[in-house]
Backbone as a ProteinNet text record, in pm:
[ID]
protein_1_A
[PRIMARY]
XXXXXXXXXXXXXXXXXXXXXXXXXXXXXXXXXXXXXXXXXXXXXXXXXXXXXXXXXXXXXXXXXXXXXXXXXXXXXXXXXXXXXXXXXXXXXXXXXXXXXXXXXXXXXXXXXXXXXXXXXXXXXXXXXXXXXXXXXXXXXXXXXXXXXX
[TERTIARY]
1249.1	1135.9	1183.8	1119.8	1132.7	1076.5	1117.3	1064.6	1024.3	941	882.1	904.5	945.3	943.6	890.1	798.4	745.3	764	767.7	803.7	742.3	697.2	648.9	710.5	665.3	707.3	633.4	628.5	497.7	622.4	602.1	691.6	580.2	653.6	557.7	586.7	478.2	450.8	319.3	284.2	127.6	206.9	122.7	172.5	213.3	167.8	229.3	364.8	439.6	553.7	666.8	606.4	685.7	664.3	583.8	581.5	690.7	697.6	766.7	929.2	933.7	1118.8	1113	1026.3	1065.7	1059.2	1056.6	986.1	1128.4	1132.5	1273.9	1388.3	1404.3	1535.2	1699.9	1701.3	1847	1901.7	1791	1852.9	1895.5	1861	1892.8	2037.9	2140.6	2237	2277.2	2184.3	2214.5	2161	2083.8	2033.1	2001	1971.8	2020.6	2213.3	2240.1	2358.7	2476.2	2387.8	2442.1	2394.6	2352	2314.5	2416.3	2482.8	2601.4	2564.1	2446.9	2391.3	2273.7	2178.8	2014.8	1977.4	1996.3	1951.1	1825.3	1750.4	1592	1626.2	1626.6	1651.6	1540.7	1414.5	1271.4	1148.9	1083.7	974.9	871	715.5	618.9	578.6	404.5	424	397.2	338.8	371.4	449.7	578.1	673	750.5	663.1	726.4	797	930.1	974.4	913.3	960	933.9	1009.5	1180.8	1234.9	1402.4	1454.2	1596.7	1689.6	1847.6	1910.8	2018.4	2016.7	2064.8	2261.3	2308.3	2456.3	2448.1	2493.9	2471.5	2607	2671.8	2797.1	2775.4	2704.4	2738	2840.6	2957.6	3051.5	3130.4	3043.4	3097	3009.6	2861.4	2791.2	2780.9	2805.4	2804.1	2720	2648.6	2561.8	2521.8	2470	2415.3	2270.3	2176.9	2065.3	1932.6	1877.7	1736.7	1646.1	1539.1	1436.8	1357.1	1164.2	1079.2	965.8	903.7	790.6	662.5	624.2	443.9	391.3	312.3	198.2	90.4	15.1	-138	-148.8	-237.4	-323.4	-295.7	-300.9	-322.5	-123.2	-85.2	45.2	47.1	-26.1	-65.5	32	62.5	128.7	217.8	390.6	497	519.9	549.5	626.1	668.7	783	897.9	899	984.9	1079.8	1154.3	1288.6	1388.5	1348.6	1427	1400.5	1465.3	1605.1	1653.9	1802	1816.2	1921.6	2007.8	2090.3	2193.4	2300.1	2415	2542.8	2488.3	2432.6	2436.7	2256.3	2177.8	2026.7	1942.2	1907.1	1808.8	1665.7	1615	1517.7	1439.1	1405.2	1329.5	1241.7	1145.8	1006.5	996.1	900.1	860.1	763.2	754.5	625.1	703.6	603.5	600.8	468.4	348.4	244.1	205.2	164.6	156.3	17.2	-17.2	-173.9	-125.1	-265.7	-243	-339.9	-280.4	-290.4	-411.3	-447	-523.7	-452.8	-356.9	-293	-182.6	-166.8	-67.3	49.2	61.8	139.3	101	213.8	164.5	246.7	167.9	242.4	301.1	397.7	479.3	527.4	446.5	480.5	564.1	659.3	767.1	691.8	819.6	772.7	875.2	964.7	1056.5	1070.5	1111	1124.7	1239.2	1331.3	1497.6	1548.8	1546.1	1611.8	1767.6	1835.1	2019.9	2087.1	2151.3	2220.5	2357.5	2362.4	2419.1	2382.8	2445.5	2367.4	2401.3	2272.7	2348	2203.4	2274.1	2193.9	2112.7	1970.7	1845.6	1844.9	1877.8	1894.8	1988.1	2087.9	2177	2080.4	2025.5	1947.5	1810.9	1779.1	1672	1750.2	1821.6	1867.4	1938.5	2005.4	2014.2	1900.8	1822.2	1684.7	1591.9	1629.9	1533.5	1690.3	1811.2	1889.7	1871.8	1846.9	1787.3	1673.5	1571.9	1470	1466.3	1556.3	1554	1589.6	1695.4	1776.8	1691.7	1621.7	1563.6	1423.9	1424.3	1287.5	1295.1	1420.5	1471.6	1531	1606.3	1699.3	1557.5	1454.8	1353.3	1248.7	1246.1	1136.8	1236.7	1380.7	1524.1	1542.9	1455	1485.9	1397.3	1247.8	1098.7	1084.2	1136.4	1071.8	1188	1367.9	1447.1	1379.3	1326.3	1300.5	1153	1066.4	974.2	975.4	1141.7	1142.7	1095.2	1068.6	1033.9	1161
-927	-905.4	-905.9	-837.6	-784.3	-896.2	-1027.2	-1059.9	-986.9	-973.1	-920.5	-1050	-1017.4	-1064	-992.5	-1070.5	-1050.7	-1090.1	-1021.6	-1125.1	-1023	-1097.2	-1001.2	-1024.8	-933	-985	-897.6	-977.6	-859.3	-794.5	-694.5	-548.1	-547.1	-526.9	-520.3	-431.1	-301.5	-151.9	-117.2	-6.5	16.6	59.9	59.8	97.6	236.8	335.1	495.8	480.8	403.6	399.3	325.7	228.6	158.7	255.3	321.9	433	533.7	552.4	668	654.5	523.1	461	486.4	434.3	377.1	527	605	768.1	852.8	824	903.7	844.3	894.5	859.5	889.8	1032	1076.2	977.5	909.3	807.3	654	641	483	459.6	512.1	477.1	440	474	419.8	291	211.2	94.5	6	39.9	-47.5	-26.5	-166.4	-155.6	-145	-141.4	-114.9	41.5	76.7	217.8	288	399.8	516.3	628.2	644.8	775	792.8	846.4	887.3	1045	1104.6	1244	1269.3	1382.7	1399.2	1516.7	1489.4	1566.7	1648.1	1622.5	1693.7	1639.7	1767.7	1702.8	1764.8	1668.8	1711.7	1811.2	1891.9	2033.1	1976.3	1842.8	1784	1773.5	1770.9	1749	1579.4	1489.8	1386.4	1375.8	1306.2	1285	1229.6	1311	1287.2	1205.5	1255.6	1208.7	1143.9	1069	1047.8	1001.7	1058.9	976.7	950.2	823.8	682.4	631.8	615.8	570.6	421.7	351.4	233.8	144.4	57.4	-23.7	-128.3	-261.7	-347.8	-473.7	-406.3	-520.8	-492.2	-604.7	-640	-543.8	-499.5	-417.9	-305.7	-168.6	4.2	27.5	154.1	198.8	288.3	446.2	580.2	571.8	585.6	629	721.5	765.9	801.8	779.4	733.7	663	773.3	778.1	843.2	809.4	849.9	837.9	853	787.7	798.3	745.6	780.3	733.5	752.3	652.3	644.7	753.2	811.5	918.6	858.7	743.4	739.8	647.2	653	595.3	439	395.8	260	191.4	271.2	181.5	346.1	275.1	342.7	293	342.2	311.7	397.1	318.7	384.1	325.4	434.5	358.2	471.9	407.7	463.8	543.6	680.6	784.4	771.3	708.8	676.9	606	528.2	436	444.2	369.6	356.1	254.5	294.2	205.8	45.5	12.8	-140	-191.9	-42.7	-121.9	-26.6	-159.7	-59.4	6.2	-119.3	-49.6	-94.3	12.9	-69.8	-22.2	-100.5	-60	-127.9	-61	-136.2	-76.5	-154	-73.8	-89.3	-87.2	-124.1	-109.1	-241.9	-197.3	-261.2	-191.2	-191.1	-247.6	-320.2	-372.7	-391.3	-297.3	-322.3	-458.5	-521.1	-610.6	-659.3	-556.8	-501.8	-581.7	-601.9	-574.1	-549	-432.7	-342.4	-375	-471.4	-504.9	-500	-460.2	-455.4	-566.9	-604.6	-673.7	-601.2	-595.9	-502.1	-639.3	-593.6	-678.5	-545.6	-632.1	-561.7	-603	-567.8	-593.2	-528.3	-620.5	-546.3	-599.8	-497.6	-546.1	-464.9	-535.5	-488	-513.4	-472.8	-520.2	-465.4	-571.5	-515.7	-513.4	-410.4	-369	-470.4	-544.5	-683.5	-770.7	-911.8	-1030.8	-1097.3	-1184.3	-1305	-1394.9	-1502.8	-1624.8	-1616.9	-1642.4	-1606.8	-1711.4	-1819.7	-1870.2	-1761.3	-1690.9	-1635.2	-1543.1	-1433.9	-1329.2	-1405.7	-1452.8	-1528.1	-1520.8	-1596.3	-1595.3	-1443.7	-1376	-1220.2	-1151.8	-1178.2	-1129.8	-1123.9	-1290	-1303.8	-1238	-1251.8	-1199.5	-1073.4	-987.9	-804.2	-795.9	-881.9	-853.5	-901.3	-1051.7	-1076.9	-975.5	-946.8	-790.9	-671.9	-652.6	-513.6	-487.7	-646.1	-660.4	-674	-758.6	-798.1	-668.5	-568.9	-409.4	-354	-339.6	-240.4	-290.6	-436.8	-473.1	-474.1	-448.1	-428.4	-262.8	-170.4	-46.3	37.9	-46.6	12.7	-12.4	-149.8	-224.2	-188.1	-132.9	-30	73.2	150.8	276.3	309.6	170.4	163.2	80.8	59	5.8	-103.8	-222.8	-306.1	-463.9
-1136.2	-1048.9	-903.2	-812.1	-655.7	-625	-502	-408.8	-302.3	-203.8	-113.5	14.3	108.2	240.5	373.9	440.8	522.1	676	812.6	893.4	1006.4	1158.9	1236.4	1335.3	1492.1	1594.1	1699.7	1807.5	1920.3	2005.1	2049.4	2121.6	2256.2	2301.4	2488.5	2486.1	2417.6	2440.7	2369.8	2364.2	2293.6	2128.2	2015.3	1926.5	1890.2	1958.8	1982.2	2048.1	2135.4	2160.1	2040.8	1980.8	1903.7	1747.1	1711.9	1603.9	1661.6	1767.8	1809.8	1762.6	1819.2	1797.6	1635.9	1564.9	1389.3	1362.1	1397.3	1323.5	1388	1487.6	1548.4	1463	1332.8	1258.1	1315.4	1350.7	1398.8	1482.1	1584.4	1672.2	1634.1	1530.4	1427.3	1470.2	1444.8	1462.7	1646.5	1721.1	1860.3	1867.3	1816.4	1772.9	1664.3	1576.6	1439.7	1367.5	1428.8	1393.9	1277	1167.4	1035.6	986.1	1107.5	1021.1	1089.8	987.9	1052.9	1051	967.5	1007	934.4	1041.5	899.4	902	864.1	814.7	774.1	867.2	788.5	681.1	566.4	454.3	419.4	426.4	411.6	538.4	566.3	702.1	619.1	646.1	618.8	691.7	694	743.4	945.9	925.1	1089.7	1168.4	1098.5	1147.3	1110.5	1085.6	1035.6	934.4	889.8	791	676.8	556.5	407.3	355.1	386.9	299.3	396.5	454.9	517.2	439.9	462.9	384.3	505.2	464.1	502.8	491.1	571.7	571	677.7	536.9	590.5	576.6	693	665.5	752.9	708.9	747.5	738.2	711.4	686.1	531.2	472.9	319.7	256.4	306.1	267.7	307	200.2	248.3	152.3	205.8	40.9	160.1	87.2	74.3	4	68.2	-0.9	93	-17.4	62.9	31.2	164.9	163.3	148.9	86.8	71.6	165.1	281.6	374.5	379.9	387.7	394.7	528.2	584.7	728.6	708.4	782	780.1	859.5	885.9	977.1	1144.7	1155.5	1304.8	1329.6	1254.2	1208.9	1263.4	1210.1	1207.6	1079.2	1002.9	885	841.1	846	814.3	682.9	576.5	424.5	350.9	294.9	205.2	119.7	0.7	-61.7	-107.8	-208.6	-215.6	-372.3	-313.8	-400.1	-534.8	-546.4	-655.3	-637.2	-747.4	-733.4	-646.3	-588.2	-502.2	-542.1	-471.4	-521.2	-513.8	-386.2	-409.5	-412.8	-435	-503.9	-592	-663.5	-751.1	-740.4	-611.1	-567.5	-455.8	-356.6	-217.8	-166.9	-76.3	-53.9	60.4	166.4	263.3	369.4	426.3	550.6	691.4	791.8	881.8	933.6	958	1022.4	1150.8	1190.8	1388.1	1412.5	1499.3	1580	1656.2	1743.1	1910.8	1931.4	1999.8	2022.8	2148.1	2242.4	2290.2	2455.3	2434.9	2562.8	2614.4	2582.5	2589.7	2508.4	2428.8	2328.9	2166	2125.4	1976.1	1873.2	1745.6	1712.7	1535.1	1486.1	1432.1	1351.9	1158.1	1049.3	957.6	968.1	883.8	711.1	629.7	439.7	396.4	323.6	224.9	133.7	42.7	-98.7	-159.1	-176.4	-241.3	-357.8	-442.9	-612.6	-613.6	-591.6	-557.6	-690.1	-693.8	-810.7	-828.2	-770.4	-792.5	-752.5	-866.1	-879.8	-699.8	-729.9	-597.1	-602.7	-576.6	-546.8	-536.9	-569.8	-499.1	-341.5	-299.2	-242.6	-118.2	-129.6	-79.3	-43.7	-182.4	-127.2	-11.3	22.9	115.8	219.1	236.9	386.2	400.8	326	330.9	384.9	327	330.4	472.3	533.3	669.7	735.4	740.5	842.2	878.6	750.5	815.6	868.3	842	853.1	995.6	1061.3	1206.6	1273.3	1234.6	1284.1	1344.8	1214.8	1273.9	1326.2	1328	1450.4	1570.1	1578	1712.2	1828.7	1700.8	1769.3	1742.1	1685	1725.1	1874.6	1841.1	1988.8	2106.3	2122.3	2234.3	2254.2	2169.7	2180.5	2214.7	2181	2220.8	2399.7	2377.9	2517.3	2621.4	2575.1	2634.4	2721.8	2627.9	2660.9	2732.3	2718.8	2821.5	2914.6	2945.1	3130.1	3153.3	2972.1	3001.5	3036.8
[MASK]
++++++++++++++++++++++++++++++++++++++++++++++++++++++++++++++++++++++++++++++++++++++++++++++++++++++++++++++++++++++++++++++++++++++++++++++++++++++

């Protein structure tokens, strides 16, 4: 069974700027630091991504995959998951949903859910678990609040 982890954090920008960063894939690799490269492999007829695939090396951990995209209408809520197996998972899911906060900040709850094609601690996977998830809250609210001069 998939644990699911949850974790948030407020971004000093409106939520149309901080959708903007998570949706601009090609640029991942200038700020999330385990990513080496994301490719939009399929765009819906909007122009947003369907489908990216993913080059990822953080260290002890590399793996290739592509993620599958969905958005709410007003892109209030980003989610994926992975199209099919990968070297190091079997399967992942997640969101990202945005509230404005109603002053000029938004606050941005991540959600993932990873089934790794190898074993490990559940104890191990947890703190695995909050370390990406600190990560890529911390390089997304350093890359939103970058690029709006905050």
């Amino acid at each position: 069974m998939t644990d699911t982890s949850t974790q948030s954090i407020v971004v000093d920008a409106p939520c149309d700027k901080v959708a903007a960063v998570i949706c601009d894939f090609p640029r991942y690799p200038e700020w999330v630091s385990a990513v080496k490269s994301a490719d939009v492999v399929e765009e819906y007829e909007d122009g947003y991504a369907s489908q990216v695939r993913f080059v990822l090396d953080a260290g002890v951990v590399a793996d290739e995959y592509t993620l599958s995209y969905e958005y709410a209408d007003d892109i209030s809520r980003i989610e994926w998951h992975l199209v099919k197996p990968s070297k190091m998972q079997k399967s992942q899911a997640g969101s990202y949903d945005l509230a404005d906060n109603g002053d000029g900040t938004s606050t941005v709850t991540y959600t993932l859910a990873v089934e790794l094609s190898i074993g490990m601690l559940g104890m191990f996977k947890r703190k695995a678990e909050k370390m990406i998830m600190d990560s890529a809250l911390k390089e997304l609210k350093r890359r939103v609040e970058s690029l709006a001069g905050k």
